[in-house]
C-alpha atoms as one frame of an Amber mdcrd trajectory, in Angstrom:
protein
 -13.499   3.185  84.458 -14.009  -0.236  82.849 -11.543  -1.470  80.076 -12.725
  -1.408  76.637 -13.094  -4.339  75.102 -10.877  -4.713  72.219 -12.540  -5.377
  68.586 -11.639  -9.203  68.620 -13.569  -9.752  71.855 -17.020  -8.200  70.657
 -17.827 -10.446  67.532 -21.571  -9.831  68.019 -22.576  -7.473  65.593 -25.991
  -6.645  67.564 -24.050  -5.936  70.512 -24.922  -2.344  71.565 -21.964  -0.645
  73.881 -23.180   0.992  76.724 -23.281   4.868  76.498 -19.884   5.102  78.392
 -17.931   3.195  76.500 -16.918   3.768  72.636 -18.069   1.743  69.565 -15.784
  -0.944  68.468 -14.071   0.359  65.393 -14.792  -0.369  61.872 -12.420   0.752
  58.645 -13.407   2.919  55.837 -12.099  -0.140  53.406 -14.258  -2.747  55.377
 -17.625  -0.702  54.857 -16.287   0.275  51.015 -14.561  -2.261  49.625 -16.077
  -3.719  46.287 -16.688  -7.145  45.188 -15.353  -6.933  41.161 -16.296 -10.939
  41.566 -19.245 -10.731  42.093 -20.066  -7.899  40.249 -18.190  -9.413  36.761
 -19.967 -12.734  37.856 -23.547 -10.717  37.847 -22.937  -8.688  34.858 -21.982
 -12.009  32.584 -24.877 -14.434  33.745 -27.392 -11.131  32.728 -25.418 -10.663
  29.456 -25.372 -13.990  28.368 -29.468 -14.167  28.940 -29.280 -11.574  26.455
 -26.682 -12.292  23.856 -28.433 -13.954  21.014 -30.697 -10.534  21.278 -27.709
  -7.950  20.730 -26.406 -11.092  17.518 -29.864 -10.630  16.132 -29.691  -6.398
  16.252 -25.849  -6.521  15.095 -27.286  -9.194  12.079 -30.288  -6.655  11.571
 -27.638  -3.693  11.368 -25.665  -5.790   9.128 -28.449  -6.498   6.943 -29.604
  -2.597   6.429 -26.537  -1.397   5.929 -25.461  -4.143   3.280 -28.626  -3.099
   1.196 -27.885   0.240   1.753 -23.809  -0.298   0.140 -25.080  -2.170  -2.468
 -27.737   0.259  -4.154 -25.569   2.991  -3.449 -22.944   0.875  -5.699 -20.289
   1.033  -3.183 -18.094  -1.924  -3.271 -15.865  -2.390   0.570 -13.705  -4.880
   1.752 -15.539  -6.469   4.392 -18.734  -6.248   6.648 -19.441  -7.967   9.325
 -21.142  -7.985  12.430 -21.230 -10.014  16.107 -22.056  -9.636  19.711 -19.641
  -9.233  22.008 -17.603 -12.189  23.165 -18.814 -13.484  26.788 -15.567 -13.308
  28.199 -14.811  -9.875  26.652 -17.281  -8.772  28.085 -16.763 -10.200  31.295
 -13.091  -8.258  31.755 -14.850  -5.197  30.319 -17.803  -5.285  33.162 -15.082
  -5.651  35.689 -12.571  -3.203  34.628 -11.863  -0.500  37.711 -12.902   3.403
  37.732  -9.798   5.725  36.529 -11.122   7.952  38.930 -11.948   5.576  41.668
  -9.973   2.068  41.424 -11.836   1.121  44.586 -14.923   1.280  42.127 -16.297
  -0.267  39.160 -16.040   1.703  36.224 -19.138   0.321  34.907 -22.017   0.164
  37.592 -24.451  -1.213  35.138 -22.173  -2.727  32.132 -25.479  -3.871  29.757
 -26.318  -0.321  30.008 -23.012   1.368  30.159 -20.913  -1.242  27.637 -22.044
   0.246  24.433 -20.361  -2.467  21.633 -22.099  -5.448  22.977 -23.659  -5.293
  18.877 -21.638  -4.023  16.403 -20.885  -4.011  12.785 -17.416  -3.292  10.974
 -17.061  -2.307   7.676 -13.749  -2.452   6.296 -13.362  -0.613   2.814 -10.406
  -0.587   0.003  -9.843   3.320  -0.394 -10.059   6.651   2.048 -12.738   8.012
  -0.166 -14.807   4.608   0.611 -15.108   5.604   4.184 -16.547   8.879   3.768
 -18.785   6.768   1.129 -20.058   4.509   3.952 -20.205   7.187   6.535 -23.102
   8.657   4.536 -25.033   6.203   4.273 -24.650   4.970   7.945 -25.889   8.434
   8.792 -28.464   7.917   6.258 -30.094   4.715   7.144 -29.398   5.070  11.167
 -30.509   7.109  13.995 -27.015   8.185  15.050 -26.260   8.795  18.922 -22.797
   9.714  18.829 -19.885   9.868  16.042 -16.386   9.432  17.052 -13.274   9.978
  14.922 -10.487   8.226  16.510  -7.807   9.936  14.590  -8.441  13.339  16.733
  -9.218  11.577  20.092  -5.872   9.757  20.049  -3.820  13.144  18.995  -5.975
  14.834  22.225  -5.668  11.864  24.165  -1.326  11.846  23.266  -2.110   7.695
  22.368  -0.625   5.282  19.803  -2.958   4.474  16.829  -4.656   4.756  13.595
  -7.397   6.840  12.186 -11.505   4.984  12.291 -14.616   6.564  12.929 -16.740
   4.766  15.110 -20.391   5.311  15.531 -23.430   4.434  18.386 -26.273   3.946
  16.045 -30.561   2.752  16.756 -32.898   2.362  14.591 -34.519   4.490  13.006
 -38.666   5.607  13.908 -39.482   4.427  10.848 -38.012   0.725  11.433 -38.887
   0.355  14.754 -42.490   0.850  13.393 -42.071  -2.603  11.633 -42.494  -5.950
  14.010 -39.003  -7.219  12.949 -36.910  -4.185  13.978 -39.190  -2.894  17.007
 -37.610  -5.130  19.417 -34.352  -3.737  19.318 -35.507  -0.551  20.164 -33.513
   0.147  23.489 -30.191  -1.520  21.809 -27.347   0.377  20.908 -25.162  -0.772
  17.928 -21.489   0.270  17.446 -20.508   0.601  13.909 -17.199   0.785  12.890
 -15.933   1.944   9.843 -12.156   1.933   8.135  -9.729   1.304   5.557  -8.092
  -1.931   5.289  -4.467  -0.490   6.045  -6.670   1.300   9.184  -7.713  -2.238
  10.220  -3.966  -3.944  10.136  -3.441  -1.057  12.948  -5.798  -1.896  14.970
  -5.457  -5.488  14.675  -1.752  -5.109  15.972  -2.483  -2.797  18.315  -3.569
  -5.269  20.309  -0.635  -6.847  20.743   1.081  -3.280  21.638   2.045  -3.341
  25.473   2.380   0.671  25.786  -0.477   2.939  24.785   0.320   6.318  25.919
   3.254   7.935  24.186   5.238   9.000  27.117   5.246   5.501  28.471   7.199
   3.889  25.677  11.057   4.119  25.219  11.795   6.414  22.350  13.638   4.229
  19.879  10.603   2.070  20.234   8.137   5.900  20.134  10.312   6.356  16.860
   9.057   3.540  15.008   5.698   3.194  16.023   5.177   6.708  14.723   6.943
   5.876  12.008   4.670   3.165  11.199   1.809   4.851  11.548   2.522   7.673
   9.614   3.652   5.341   6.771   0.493   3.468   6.470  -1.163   6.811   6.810
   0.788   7.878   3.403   0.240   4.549   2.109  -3.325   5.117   2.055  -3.868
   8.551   0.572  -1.733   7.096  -2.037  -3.655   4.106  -2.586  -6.147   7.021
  -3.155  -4.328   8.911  -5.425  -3.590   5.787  -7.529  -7.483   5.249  -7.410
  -8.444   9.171  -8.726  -5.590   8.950 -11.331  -6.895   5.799 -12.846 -10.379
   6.981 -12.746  -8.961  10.354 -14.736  -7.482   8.247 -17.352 -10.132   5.807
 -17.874 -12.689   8.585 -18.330 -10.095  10.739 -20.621  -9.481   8.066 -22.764
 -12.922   7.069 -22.940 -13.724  10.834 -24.717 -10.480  10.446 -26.720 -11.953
   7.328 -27.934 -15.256   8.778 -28.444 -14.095  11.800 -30.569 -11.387   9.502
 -32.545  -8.129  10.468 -30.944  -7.007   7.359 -30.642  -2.990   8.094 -31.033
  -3.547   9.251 -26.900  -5.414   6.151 -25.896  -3.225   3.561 -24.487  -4.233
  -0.385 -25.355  -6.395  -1.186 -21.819  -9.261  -3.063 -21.183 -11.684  -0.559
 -21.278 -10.525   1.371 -23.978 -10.458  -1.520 -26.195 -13.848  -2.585 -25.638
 -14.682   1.032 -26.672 -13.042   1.019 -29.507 -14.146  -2.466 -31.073 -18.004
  -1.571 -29.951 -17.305   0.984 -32.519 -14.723  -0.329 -35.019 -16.443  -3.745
 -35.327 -19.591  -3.536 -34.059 -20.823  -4.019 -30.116 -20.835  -7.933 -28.522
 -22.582  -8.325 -25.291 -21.028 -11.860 -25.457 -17.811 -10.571 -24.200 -16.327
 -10.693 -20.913 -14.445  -8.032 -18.830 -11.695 -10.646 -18.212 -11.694 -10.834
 -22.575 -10.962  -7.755 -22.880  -8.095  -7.783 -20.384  -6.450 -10.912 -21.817
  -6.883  -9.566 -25.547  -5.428  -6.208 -24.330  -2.452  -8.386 -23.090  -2.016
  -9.844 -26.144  -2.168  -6.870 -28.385   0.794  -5.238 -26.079   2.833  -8.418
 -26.439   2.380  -8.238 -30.401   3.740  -4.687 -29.981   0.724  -2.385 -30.131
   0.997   0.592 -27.669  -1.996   3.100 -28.878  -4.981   2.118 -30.429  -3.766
   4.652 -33.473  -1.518   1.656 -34.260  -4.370  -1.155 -34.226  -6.462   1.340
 -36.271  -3.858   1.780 -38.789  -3.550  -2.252 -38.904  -6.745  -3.158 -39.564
  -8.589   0.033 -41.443  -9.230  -1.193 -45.349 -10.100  -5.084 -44.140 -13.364
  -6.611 -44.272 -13.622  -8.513 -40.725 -16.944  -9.924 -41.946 -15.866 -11.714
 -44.757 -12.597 -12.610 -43.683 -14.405 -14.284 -40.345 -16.413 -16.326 -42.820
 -13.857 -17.362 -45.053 -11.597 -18.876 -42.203 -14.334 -20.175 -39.588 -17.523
 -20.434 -42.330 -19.444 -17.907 -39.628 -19.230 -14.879 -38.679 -17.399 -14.847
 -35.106 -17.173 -13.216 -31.639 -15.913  -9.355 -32.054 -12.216 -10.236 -30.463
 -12.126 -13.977 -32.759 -12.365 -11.205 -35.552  -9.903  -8.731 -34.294  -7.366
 -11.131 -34.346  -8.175 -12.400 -37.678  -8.051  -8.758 -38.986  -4.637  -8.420
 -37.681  -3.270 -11.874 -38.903  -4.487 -10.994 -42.700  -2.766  -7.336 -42.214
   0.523  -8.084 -40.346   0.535 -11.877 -42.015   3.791 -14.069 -40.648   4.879
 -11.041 -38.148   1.646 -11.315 -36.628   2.414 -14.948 -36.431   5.971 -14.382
 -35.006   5.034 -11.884 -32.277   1.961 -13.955 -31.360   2.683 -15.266 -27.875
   0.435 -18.093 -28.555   3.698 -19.442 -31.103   6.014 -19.775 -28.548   6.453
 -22.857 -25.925   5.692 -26.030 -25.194   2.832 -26.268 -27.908   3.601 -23.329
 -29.908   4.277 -25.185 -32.917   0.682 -26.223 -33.174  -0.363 -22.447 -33.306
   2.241 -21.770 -35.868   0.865 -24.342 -37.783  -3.092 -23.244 -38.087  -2.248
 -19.197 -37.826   0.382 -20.335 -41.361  -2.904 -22.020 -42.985  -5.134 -19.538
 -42.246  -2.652 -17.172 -43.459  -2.454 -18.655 -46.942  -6.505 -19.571 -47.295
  -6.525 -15.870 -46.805  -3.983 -15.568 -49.372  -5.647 -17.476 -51.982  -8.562
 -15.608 -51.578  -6.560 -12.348 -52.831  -6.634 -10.985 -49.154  -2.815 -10.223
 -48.463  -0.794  -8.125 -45.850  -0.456  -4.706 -46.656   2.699  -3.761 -47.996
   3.545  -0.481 -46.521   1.953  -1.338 -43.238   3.252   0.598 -40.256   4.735
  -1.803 -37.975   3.738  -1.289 -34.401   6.465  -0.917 -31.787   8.698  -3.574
 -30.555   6.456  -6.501 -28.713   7.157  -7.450 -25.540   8.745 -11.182 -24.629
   5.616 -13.473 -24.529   5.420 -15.481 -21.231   2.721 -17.265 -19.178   0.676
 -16.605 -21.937   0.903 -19.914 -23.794  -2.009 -22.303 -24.130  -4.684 -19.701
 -22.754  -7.836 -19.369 -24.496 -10.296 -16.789 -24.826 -13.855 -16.740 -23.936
């Protein structure tokens, strides 16, 4: 019987053997093998044909939920949105199958990459993110919602809690010429707390992802970490609901004249004054604050004690007789209190200390005895408030 050639000698690929003699071999891997060149460099000249269209449906996104947040009053750290980097998307397109390395784990990556438009929203509280999950459910036609907390427990993976969602538009957009051209886009949207987003920000830079990988003084602390910024921020929401308790308590207390509860805050103040002295739309949040300051630093706690200081003056005619007009509803409080605590008002003022203190000193002392001379003393048996706290950074600050 004749030899058989050996592979290297038939290079002719239309050479046909002859029926007694065997078919040069060929291997599994030459016939198989993929080309993730090729492939990665087809997927990223199609994507970036594309990419301004997947910016203008993340921008879109952007722009309905923004409108959404902002009638529903809810206030969030930041929102954004972008199409996916070139080059991200490149690596992405050409990342091998788990179950087949040989393979490409995306066959068709504009199809199967689902983030190539996405929006973030990154919010202050917990409570902020259920907010905003709402309303993306609301105003989007959602596809799939995915809480990473639970899918990194299952999955026995390093990382912090974010719900991610596949979104369209809804029938009722894609109706209108601006929004109908997106119609076979999918949009990621992201949503978390800020604390949430340091995570995954870092996480980046984490070289082991699954838990059994890492060494365990190095399991120890990421856990560690992540469980403290997990406490951190269900105690940034407790802090939150607390305030919001108080603010609305003290709010009735004012309201039904229990004023000996009501510490001296912002809000409580203006409440207070709208009724004490009348209401002044030309005041400012940031007034309010800095006279609220101010009143603490001259030693006032409660507004019981304020009440107690300046019940039985007229803040009418005492405005006129020191500025020939009646003034602003905080110009008057003050007044009030210099004509009922007279020279201790003027020595806890924090105004009377420092660099130009003496010049305060000064006018509060003549306004003090023009108030005099018009028969309008300090009261004697007035209850002093408690002890003021040590002025500082206070001093040559005005109010609006």
């Amino acid at each position: 019987m004749a030899e058989t050639p050996s592979p290297s000698e038939s290079t002719n690929v239309d050479d046909v053997p002859a029926p007694d003699r065997p078919a040069p071999e060929t291997t599994t891997e030459e016939s198989t093998e993929f080309d993730f060149n090729a492939h990665r460099q087809q997927a990223l000249e199609a994507y970036q044909g594309l990419r301004q269209h997947y910016q203008d449906c993340a921008k879109a996104a952007e722009s309905v939920l923004k409108a959404a947040l902002e009638a529903a009053s809810i206030r969030v750290h930041t929102l954004e949105s972008r199409a996916k980097d070139p080059e991200s998307f490149a690596r992405k397109a050409s990342l091998p199958s788990e179950k087949d390395p040989a393979q490409a784990k995306y066959a068709e990556p504009l199809l199967q990459i689902t983030d190539l438009a996405a929006v973030r929203v990154i919010t202050f509280l917990l409570d902020d993110v259920h907010k905003v999950n709402a309303q993306v459910e609301e105003q989007f036609n959602v596809f799939e919602k995915i809480n990473k907390s639970g899918l990194l427990v299952e999955q026995e993976k390093l990382g912090y809690h974010s719900v991610h969602y596949l979104v369209g538009f809804t029938s009722q957009r894609l109706a209108m010429p601006e929004y109908a051209r997106h119609r076979d886009l999918i949009i990621e949207i992201q949503v978390r707390t800020i604390l949430q987003h340091a995570w995954a920000e870092i996480e980046h830079d984490i070289q082991y992802k699954a838990i059994e990988t890492i060494p365990a003084v190095v399991r120890r602390r990421f856990m560690a970490l992540a469980g403290l910024l997990e406490i951190a921020d269900r105690e940034f929401q407790a802090v939150s609901d607390e305030d919001q308790r108080v603010r609305v308590a003290a709010l009735r207390h004012v309201e039904l004249g229990d004023l000996a509860a009501v510490e001296v805050t912002q809000e409580a103040l203006k409440a207070y004054l709208d009724r004490k002295l009348g209401a002044d739309g030309r005041m400012t949040v940031f007034s309010y604050e800095f006279e609220a300051r101010i009143l603490r630093r001259l030693g006032f706690s409660n507004l019981q004690e304020i009440d107690d200081a300046i019940t039985g003056y007229d803040d009418d005619r005492i405005s006129r007789l020191l500025h020939g007009s009646r003034q602003g509803q905080l110009t008057r409080l003050e007044d009030v209190l210099l004509a009922s605590l007279g020279e201790e008002f003027i020595e806890r003022h924090p105004w009377t200390h420092g660099e130009y203190g003496h010049h305060w000193r000064r006018r509060l002392a003549q306004q003090l005895e023009r108030l005099r001379e018009a028969g309008i003393a300090p009261r004697r048996d007035q209850p002093q408030p408690a002890e003021a706290q040590q002025a500082s950074g206070m001093d040559g600050v005005g109010l609006t």
